[in-house]
DOBAPA-109010 format. One record per atom (N, C-alpha, C): residue number from 1; x, y, z; atom name; residue in three letters. Coordinates in Angstrom, 1 decimal. Example, Ala and Ser with C-alpha at 12.3 -4.5 7.8 and 13.67 -1.06 7.14 Angstrom:
// residues 2
@n:1 | c1:13.2 | c2:-5.7 | c3:7.8 | atom:N | res:Ala
@n:1 | c1:12.3 | c2:-4.5 | c3:7.8 | atom:CA | res:Ala
@n:1 | c1:13.2 | c2:-3.3 | c3:7.8 | atom:C | res:Ala
@n:2 | c1:12.8 | c2:-2.2 | c3:7.1 | atom:N | res:Ser
@n:2 | c1:13.7 | c2:-1.1 | c3:7.1 | atom:CA | res:Ser
@n:2 | c1:12.9 | c2:0.0 | c3:7.9 | atom:C | res:Ser
//
This chain:
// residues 86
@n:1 | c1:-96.0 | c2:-87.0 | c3:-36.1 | atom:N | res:Unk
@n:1 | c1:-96.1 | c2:-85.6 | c3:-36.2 | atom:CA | res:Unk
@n:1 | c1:-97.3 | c2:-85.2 | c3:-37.0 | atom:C | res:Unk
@n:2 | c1:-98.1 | c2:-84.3 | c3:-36.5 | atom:N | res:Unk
@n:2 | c1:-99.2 | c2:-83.5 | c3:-37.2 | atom:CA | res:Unk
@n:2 | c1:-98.2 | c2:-82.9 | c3:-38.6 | atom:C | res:Unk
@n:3 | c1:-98.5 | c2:-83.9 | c3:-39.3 | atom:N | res:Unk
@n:3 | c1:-97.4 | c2:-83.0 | c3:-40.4 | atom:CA | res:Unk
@n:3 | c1:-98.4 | c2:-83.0 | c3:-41.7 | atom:C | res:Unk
@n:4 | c1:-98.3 | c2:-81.8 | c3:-42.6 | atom:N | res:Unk
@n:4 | c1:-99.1 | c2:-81.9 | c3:-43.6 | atom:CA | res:Unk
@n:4 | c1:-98.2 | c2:-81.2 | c3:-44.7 | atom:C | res:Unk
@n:5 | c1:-98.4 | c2:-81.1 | c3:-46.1 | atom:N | res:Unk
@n:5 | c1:-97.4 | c2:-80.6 | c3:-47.3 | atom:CA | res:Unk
@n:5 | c1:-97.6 | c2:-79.0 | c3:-46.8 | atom:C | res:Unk
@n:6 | c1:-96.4 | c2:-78.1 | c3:-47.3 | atom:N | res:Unk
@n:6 | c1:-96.4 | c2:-76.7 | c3:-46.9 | atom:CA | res:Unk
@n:6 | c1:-97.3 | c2:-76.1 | c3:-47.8 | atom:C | res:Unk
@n:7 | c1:-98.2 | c2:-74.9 | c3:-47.0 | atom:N | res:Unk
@n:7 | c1:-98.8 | c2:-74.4 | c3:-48.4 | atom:CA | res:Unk
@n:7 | c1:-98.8 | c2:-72.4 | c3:-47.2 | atom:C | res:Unk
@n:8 | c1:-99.6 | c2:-71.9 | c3:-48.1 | atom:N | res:Unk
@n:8 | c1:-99.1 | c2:-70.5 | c3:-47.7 | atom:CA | res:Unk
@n:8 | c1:-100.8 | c2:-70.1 | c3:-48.7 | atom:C | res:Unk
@n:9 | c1:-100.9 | c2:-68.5 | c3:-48.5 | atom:N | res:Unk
@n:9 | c1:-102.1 | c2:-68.1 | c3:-49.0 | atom:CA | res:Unk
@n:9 | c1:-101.5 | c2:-66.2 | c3:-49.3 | atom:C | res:Unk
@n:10 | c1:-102.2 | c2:-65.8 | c3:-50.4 | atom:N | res:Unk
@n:10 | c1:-102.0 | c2:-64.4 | c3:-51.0 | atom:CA | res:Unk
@n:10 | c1:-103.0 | c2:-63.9 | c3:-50.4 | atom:C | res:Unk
@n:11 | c1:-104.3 | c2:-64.7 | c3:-49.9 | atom:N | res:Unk
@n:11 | c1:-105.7 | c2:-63.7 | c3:-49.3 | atom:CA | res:Unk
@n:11 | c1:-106.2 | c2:-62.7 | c3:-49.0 | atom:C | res:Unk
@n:12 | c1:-106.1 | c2:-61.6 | c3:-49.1 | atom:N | res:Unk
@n:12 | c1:-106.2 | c2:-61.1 | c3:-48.4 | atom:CA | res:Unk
@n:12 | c1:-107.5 | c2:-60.9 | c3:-47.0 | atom:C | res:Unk
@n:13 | c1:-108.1 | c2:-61.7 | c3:-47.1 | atom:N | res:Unk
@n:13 | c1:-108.8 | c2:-62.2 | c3:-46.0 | atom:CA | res:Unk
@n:13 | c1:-108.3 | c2:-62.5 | c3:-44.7 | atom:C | res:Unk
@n:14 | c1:-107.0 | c2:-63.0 | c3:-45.0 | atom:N | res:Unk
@n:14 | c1:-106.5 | c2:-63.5 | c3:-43.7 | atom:CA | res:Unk
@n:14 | c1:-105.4 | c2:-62.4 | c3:-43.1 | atom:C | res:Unk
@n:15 | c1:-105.5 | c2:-62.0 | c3:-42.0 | atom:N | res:Unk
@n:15 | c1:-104.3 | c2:-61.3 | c3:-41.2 | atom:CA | res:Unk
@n:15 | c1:-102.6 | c2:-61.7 | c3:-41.6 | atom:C | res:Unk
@n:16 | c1:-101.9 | c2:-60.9 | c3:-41.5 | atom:N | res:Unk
@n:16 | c1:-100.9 | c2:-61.5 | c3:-41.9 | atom:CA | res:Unk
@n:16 | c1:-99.7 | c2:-62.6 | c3:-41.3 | atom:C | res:Unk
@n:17 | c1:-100.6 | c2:-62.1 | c3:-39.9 | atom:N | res:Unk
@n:17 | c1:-100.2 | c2:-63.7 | c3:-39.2 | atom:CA | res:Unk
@n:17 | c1:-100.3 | c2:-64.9 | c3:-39.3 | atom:C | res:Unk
@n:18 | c1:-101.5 | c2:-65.1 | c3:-40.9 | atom:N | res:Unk
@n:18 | c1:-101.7 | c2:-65.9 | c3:-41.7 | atom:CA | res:Unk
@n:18 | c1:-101.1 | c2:-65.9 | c3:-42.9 | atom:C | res:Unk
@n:19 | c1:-100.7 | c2:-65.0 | c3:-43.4 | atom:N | res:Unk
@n:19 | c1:-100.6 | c2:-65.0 | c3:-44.7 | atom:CA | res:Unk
@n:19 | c1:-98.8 | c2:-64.8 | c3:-45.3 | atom:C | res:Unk
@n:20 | c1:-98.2 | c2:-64.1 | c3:-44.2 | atom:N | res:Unk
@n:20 | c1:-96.8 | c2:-63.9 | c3:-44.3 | atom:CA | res:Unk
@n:20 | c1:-95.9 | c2:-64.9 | c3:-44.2 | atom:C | res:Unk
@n:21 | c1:-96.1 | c2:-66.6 | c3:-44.1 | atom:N | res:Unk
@n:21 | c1:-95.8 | c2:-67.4 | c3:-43.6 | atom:CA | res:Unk
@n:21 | c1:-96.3 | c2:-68.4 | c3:-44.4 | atom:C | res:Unk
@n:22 | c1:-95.6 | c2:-69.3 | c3:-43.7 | atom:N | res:Unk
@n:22 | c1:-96.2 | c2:-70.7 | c3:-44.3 | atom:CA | res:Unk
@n:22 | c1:-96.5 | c2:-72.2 | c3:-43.1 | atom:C | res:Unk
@n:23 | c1:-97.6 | c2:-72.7 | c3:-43.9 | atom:N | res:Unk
@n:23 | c1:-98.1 | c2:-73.5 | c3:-42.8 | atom:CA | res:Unk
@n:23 | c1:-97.7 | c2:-74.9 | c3:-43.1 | atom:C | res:Unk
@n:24 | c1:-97.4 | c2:-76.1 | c3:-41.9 | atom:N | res:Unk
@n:24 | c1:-97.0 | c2:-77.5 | c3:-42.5 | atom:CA | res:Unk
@n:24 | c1:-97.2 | c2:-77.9 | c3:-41.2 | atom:C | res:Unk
@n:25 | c1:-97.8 | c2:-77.9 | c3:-40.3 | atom:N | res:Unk
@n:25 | c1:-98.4 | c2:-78.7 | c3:-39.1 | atom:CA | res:Unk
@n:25 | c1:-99.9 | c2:-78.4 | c3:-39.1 | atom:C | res:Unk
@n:26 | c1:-100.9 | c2:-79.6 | c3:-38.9 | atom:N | res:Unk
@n:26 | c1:-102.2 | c2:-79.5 | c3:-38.9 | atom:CA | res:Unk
@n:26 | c1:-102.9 | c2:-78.9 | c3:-38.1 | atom:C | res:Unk
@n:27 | c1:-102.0 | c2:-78.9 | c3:-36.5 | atom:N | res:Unk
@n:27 | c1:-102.4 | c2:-78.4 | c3:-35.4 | atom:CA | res:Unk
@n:27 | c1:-102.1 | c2:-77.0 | c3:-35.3 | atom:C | res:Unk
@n:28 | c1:-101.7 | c2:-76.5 | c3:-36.1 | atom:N | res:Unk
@n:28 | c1:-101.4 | c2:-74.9 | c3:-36.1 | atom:CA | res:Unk
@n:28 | c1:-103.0 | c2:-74.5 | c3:-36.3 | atom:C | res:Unk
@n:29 | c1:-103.5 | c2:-73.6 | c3:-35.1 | atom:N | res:Unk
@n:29 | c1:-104.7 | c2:-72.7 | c3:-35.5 | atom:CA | res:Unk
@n:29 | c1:-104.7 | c2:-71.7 | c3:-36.8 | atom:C | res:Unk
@n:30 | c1:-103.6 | c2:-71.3 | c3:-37.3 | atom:N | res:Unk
@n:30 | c1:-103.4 | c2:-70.4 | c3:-38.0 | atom:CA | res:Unk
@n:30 | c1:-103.5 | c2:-70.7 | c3:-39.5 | atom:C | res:Unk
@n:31 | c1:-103.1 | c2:-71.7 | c3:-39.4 | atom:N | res:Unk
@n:31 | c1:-103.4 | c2:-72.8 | c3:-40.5 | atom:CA | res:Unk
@n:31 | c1:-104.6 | c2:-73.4 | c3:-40.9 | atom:C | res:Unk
@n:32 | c1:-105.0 | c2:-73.8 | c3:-40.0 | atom:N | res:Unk
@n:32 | c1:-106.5 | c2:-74.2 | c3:-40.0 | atom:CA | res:Unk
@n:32 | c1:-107.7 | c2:-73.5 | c3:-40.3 | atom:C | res:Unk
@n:33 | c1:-107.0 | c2:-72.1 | c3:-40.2 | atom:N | res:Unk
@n:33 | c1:-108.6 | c2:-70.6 | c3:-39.9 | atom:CA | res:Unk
@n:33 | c1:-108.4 | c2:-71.0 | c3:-42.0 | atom:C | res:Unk
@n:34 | c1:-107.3 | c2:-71.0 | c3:-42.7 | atom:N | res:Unk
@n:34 | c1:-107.4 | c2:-70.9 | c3:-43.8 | atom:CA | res:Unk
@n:34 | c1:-107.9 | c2:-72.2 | c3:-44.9 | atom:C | res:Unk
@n:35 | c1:-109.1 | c2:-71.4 | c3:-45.7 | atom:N | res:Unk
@n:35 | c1:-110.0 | c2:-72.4 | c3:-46.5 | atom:CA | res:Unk
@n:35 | c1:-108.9 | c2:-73.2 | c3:-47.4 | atom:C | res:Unk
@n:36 | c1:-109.5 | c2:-74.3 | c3:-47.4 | atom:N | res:Unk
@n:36 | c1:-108.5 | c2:-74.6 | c3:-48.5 | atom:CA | res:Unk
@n:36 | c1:-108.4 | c2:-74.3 | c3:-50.1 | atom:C | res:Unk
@n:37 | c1:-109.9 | c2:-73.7 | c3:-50.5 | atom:N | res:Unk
@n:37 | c1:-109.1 | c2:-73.4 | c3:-51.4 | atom:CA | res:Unk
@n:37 | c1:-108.5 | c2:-72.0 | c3:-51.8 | atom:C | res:Unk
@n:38 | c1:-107.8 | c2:-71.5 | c3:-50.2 | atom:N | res:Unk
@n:38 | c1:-107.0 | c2:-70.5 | c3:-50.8 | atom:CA | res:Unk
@n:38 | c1:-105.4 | c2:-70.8 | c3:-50.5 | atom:C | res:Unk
@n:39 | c1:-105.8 | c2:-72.0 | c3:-50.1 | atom:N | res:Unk
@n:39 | c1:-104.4 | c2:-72.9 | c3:-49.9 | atom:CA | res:Unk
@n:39 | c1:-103.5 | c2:-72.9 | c3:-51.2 | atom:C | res:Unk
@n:40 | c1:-102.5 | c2:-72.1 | c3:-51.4 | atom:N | res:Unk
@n:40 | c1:-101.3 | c2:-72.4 | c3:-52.5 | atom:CA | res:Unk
@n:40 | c1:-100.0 | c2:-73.7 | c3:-51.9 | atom:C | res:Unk
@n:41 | c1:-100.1 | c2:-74.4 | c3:-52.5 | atom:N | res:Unk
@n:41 | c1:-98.7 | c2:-75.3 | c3:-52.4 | atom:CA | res:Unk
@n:41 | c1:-97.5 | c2:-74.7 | c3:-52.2 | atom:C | res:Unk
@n:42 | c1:-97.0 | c2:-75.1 | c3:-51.4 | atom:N | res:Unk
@n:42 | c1:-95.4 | c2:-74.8 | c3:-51.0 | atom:CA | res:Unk
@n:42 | c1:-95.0 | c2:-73.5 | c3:-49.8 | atom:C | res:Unk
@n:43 | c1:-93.7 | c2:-73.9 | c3:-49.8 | atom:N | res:Unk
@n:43 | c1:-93.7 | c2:-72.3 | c3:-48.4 | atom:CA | res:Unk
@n:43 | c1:-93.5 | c2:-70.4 | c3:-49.0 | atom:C | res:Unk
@n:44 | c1:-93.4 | c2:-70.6 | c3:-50.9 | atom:N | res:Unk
@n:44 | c1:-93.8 | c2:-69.2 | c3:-51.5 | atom:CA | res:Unk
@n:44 | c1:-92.6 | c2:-68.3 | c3:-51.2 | atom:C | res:Unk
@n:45 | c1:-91.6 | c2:-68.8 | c3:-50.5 | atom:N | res:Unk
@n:45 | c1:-90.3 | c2:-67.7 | c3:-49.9 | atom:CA | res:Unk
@n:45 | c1:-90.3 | c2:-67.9 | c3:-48.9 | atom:C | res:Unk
@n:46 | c1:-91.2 | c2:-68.1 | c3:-47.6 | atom:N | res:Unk
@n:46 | c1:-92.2 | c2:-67.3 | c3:-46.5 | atom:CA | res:Unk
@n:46 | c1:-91.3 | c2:-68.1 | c3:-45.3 | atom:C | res:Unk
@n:47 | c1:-91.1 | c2:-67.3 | c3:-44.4 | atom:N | res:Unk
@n:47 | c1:-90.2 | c2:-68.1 | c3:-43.1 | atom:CA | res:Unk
@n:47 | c1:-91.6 | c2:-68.8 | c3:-42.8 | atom:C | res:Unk
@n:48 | c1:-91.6 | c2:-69.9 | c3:-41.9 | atom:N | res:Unk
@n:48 | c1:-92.0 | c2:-71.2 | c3:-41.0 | atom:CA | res:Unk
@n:48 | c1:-92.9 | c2:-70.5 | c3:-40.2 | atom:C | res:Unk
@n:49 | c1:-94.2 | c2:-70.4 | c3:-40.4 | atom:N | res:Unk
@n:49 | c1:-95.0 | c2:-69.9 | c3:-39.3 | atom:CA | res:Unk
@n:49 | c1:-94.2 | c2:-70.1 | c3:-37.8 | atom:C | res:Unk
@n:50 | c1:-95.0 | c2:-69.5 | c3:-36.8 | atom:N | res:Unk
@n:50 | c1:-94.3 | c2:-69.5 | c3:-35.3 | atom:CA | res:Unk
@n:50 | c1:-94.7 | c2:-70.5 | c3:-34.6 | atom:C | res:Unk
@n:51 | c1:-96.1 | c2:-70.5 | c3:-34.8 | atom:N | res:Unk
@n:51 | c1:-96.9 | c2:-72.2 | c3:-34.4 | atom:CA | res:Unk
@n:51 | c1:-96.6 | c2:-73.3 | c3:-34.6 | atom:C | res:Unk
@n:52 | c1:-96.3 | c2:-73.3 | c3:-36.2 | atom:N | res:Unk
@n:52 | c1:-96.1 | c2:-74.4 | c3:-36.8 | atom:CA | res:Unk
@n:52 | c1:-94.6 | c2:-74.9 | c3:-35.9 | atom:C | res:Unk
@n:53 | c1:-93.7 | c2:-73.9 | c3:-35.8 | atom:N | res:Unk
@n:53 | c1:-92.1 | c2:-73.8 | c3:-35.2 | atom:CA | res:Unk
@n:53 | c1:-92.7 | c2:-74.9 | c3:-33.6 | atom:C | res:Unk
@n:54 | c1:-93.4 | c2:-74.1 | c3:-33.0 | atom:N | res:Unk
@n:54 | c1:-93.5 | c2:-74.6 | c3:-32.1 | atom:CA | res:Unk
@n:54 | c1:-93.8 | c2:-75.9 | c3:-31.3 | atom:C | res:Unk
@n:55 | c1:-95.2 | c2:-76.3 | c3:-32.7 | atom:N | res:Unk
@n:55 | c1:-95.7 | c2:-77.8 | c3:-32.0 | atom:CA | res:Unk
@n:55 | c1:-94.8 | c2:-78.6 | c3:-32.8 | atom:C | res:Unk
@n:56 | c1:-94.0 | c2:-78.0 | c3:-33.6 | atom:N | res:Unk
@n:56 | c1:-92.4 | c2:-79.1 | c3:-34.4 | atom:CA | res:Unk
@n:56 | c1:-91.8 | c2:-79.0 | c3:-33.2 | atom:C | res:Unk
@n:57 | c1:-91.1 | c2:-78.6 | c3:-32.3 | atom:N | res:Unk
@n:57 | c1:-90.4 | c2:-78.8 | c3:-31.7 | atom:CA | res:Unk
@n:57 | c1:-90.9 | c2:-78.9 | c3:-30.1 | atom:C | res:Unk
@n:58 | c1:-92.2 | c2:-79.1 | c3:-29.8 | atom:N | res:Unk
@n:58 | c1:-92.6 | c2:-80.0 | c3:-28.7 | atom:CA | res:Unk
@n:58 | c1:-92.5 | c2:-81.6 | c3:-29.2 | atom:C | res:Unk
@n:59 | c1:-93.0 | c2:-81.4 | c3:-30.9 | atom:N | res:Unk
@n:59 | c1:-92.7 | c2:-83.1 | c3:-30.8 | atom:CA | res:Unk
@n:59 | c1:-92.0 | c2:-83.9 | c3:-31.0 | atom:C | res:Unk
@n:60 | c1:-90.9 | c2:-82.7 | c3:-31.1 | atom:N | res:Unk
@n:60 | c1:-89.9 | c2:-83.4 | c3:-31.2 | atom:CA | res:Unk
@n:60 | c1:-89.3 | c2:-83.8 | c3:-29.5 | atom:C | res:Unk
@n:61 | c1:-90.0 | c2:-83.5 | c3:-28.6 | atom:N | res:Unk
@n:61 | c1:-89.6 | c2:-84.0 | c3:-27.3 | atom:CA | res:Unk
@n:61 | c1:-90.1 | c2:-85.4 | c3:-26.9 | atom:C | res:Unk
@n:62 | c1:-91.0 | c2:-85.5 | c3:-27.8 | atom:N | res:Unk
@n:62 | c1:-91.9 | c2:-86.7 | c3:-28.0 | atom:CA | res:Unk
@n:62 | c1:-92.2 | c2:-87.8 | c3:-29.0 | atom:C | res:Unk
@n:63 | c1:-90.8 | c2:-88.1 | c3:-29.3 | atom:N | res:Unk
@n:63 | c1:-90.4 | c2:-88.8 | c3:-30.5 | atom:CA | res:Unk
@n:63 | c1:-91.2 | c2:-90.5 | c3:-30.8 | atom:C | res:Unk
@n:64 | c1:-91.2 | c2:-90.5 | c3:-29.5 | atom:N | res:Unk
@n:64 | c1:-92.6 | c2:-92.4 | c3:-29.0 | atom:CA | res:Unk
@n:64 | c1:-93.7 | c2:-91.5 | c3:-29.5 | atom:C | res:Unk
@n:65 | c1:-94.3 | c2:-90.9 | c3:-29.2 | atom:N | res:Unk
@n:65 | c1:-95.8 | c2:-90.3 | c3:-30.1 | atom:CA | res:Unk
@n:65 | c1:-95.7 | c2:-90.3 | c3:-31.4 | atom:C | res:Unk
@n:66 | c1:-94.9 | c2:-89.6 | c3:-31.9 | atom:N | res:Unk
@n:66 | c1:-94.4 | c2:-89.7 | c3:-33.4 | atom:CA | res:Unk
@n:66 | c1:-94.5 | c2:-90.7 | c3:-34.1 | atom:C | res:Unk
@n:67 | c1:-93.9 | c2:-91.8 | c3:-33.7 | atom:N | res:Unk
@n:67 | c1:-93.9 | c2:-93.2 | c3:-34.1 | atom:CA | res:Unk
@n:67 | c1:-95.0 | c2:-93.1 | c3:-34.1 | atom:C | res:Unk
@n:68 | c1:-95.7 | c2:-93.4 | c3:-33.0 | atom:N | res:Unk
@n:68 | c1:-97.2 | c2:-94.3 | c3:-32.3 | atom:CA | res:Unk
@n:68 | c1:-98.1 | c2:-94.1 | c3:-33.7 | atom:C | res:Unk
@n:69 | c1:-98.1 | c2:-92.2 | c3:-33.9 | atom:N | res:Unk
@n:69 | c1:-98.9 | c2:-92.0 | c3:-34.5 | atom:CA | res:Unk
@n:69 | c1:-98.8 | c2:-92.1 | c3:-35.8 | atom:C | res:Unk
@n:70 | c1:-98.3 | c2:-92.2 | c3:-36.6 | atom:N | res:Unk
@n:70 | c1:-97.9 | c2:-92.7 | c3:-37.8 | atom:CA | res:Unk
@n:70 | c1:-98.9 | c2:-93.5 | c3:-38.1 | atom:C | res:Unk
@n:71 | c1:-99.5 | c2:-94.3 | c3:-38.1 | atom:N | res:Unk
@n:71 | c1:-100.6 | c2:-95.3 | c3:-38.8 | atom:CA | res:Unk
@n:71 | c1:-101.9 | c2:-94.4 | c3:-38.4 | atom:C | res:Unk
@n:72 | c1:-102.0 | c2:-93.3 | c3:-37.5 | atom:N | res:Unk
@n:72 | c1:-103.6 | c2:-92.8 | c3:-37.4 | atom:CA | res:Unk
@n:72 | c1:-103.6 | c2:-92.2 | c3:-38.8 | atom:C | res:Unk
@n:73 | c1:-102.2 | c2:-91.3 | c3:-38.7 | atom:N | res:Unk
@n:73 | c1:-102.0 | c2:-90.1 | c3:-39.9 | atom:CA | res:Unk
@n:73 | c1:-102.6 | c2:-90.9 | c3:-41.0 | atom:C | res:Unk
@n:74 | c1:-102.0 | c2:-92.0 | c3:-41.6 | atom:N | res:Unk
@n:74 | c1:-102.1 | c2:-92.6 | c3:-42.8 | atom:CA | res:Unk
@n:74 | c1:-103.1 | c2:-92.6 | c3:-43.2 | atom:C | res:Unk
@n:75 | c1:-104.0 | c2:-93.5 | c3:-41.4 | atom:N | res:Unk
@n:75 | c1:-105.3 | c2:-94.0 | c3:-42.2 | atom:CA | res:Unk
@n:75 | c1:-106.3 | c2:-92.6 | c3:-42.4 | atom:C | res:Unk
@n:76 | c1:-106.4 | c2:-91.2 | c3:-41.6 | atom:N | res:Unk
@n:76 | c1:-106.8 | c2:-89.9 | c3:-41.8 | atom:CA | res:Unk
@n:76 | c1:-106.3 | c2:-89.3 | c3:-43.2 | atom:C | res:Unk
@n:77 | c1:-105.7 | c2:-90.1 | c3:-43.7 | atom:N | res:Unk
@n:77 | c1:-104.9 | c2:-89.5 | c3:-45.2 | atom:CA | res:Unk
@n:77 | c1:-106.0 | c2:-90.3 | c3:-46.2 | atom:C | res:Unk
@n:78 | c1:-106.1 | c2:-91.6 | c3:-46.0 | atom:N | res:Unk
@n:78 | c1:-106.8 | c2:-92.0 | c3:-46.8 | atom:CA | res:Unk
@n:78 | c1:-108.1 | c2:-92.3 | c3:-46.6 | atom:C | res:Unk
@n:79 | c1:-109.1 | c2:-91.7 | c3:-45.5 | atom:N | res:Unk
@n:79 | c1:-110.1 | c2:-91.5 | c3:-45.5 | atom:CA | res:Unk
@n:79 | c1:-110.5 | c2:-90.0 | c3:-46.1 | atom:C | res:Unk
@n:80 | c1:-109.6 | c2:-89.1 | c3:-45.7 | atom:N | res:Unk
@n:80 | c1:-109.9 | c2:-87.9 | c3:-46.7 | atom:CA | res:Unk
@n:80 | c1:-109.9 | c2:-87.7 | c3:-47.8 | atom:C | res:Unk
@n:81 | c1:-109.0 | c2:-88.4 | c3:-48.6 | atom:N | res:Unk
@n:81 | c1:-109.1 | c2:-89.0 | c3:-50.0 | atom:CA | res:Unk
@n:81 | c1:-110.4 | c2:-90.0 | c3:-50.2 | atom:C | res:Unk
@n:82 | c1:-111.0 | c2:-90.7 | c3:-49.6 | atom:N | res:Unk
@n:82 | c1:-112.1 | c2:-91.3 | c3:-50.2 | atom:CA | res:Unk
@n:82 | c1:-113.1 | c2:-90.7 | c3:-49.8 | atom:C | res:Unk
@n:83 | c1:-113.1 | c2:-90.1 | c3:-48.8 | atom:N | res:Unk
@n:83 | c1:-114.7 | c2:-88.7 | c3:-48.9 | atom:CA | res:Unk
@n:83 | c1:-114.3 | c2:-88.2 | c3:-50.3 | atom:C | res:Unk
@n:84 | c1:-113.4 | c2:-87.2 | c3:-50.2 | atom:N | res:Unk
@n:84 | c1:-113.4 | c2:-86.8 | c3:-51.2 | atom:CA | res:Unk
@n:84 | c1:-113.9 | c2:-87.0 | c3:-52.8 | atom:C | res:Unk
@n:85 | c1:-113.9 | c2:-87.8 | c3:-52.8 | atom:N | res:Unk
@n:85 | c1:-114.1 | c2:-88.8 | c3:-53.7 | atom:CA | res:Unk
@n:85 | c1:-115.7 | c2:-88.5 | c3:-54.4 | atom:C | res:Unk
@n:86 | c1:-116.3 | c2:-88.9 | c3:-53.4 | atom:N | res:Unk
@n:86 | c1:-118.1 | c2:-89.0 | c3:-53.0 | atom:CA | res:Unk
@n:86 | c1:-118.5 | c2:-87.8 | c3:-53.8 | atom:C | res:Unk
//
């Protein structure tokens, strides 16, 4: 699963279709439009973005992907930690 820690934003930069919510799938566009650092940690109160709702529950139709992908996630976890780094 495109899964990432929940984080949410006060921005007012972003529409509130951004901002009233909270994001925890990578593949959510909604999520992605926001910089990270206006990324706050956690879901803030804020119901489950709609996006986010959605590609959760296509993959959950696709529970063999899920698996599969588990070792890409990891190793995308810890190459972004070692850029980061640099």
């Amino acid at each position: 699963m495109p899964h990432e820690s929940p984080f949410h934003t006060d921005n007012p930069e972003y529409p509130p279709t951004h901002r009233n919510v909270y994001h925890d799938n990578s593949l959510c566009d909604h999520g992605k439009a926001i910089k990270q650092e206006h990324r706050i940690p956690g879901p803030g109160g804020r119901p489950r973005c709609d996006r986010c709702n959605t590609l959760a529950s296509k993959e959950q139709q696709w529970p063999v992907l899920r698996a599969i992908s588990a070792p890409f996630r990891l190793v995308g976890k810890l190459v972004t930690r070692l850029i980061g780094r640099q």
